[in-house]
N, C-alpha and C positions, 0 to 999 in steps of 0.2 A: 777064720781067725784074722784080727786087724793085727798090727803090729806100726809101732811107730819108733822110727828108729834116727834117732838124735835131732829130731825135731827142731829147726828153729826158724822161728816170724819175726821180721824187723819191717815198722811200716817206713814209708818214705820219710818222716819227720824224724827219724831215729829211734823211734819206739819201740822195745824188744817186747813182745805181746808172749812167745814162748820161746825160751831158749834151753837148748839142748836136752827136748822133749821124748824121754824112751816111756814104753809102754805095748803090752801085748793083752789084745781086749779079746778073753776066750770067746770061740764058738757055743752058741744054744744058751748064753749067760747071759747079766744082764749088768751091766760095768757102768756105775756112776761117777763121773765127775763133778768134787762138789766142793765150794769157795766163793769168796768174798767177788763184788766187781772187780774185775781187772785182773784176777785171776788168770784168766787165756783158757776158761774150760769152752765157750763159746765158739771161739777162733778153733779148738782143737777137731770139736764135732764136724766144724765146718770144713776142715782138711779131709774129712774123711767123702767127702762126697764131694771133693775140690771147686767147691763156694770159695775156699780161701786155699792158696797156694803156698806153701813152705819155701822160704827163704833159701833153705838146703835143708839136707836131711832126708827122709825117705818115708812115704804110709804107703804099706803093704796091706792085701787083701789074700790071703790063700797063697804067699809068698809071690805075688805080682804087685809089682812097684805100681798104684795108682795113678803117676804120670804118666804111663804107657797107654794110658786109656782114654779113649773119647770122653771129655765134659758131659757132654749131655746123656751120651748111654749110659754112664757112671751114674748118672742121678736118677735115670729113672730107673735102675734097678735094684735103688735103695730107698726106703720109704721115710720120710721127713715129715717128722709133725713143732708145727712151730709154737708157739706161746697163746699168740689170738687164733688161730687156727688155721692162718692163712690161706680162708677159702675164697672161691671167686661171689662176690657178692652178687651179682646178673644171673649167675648161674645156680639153678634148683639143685638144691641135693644130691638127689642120682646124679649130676651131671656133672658135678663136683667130684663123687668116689669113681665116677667114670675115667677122668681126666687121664689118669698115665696110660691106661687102656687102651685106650683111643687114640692118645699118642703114639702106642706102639700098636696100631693097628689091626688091633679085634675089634672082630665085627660087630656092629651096636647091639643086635639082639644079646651075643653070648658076655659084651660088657655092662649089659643091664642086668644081664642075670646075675654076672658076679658079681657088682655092687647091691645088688638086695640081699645078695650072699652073706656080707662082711657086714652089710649095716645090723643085719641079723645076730653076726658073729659079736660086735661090739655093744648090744643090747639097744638100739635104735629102732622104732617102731615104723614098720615098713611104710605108714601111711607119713609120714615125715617126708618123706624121697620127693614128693613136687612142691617143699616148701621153699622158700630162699635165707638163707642162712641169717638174716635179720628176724626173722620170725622165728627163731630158736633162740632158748635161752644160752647161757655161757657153757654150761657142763654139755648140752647136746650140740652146741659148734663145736666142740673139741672132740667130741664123740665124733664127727663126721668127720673130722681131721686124723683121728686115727684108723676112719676106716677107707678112705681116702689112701694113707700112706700103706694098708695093709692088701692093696685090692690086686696090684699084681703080682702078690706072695714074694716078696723079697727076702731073702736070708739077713739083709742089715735092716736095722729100726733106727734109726735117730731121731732123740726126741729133746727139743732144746726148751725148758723150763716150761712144759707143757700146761703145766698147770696153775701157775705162778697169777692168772687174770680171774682167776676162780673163787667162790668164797668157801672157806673151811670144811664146811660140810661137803660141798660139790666136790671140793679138794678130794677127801677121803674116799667118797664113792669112785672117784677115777682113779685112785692108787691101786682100791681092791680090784677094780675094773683090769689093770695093768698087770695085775701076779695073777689073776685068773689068766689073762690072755696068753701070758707065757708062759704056765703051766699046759695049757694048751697046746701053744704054737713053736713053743722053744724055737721060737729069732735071736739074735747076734742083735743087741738092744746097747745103744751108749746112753745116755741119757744124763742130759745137764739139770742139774739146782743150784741152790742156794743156801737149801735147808738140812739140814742136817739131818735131823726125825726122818726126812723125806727118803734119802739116801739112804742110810740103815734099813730101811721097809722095804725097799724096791730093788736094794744091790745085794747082789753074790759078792761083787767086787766093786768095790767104795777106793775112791782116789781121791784122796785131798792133797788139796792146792793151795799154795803161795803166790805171790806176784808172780807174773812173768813164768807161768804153769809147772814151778818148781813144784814138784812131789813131798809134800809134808811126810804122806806115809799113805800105803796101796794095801788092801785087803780084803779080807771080809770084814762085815760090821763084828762077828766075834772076837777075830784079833785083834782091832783097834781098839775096840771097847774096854780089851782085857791087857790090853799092851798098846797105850800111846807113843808113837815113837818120840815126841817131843812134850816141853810144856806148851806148845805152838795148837799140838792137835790135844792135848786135854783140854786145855782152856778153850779151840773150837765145838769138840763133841759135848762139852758139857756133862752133869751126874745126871739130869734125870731124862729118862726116853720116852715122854709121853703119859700116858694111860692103859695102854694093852695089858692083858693078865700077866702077873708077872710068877714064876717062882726061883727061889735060892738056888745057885751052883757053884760050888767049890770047886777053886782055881787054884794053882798054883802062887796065883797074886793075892789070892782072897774070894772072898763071897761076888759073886755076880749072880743080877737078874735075868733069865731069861723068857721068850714069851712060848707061847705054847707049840710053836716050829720050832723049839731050841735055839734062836739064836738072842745071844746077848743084847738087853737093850738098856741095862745101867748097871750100875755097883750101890753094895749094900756096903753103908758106912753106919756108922755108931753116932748116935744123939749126946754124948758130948757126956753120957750118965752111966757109960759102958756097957750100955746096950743099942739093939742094932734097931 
């Protein structure tokens, strides 16, 4: 379990990035944070693998305060996958998902095995492994980037707008790629957007944001959808969720659509002719 307890980032120019930041990110779930730029969902990921340090306040891991911990062990035994995929470009594939391996000192043979392991796991085609990451197109660097962050089995995943340099369709394949994985692997997953759609699809627990990483309203996508806590977060979720199947469920609030996992992805309003 992460936990984030009164949070708050002031940069040197006086910029309050997040102030008085609470938040408890379940174990084996998958907890999005999702808002506009400037938000502070970025800065928040980044606390959690102390990239960026808290002003005051406290991030908890398993009720151990994260300042109490080496920087760099902290980071390698939480897997980070970034937007362009932040791989080493000199470096071929295998040697790329090799990386934290290696850094923590397994021995080549049994770090090559696990990297063919996970490229396997992440649907990457073994003969890929001696290519260099310019010679892959976008969805398969980001594929190496999540198997890269998956290689030395860590319990935390953070993944910051991973998908965000992808095109639509790529997009999709690496969402469904991402609910297979953690139907799978059940990882302690935060994961940064932008998008709303995106959020709903991929979170248990959805957390939106205001400026300066004020909490609009925390949940699942079925309670938000079904209960906005503001006009703040209706007017961000928006009525319609996409394309997925949809069918009717009676609410307490009214008619909601839900997709074939049951969970909420719009509301059924009336065409103005008093019907739905």
């Amino acid at each position: 379990m992460i936990e984030f307890r009164s949070v708050t980032k002031t940069y040197p120019d006086g910029t309050v990035a997040v102030a008085d930041f609470d938040l408890v990110v379940p174990p084996h779930r998958t907890t999005v944070l999702v808002g506009s730029s400037g938000s502070g969902k970025t800065t928040l990921l980044r606390m959690i693998n102390r990239m960026v340090d808290p002003t005051s306040g406290s991030v908890e891991i398993d009720g151990t305060p994260i300042r109490d911990r080496d920087p760099v062990r902290l980071r390698r035994s939480i897997g980070y996958v970034l937007q362009n995929g932040g791989l080493l470009p000199h470096h071929r594939v295998l040697d790329n998902v090799m990386t934290v391996l290696r850094l923590e000192g397994t021995p080549k043979a049994r770090a090559r095995e696990r990297a063919y392991e996970v490229l396997d796991v992440v649907g990457l085609d073994r003969a890929l492994a001696e290519r260099y990451p310019s010679q892959l197109s976008g969805g398969q660097q980001q594929r190496v980037g999540v198997a890269r962050a998956l290689a030395a089995d860590p319990n935390i995943l953070l993944m910051d707008e991973p998908f965000g340099a992808v095109d639509p369709i790529v997009r999709a394949e690496l969402q469904a790629e991402t609910l297979r994985l953690q139907q799978e692997l059940h990882k302690t997953i935060v994961f940064v957007t932008h998008d709303i759609d995106e959020a709903f699809l991929l979170g248990d627990q959805v957390v939106i944001l205001e400026t300066g990483a004020q909490v609009a309203q925390a949940g699942s996508p079925s309670e938000i959808i079904e209960g906005p806590a503001s006009e703040f977060v209706a007017s961000f979720i928006g009525v319609e969720r996409g394309t997925r199947a949809l069918r009717p469920k009676e609410t307490d609030r009214g008619t909601v659509l839900v997709d074939t996992a049951g969970r909420t992805q719009g509301v059924l309003v009336e065409d103005g002719t008093g019907t739905a």
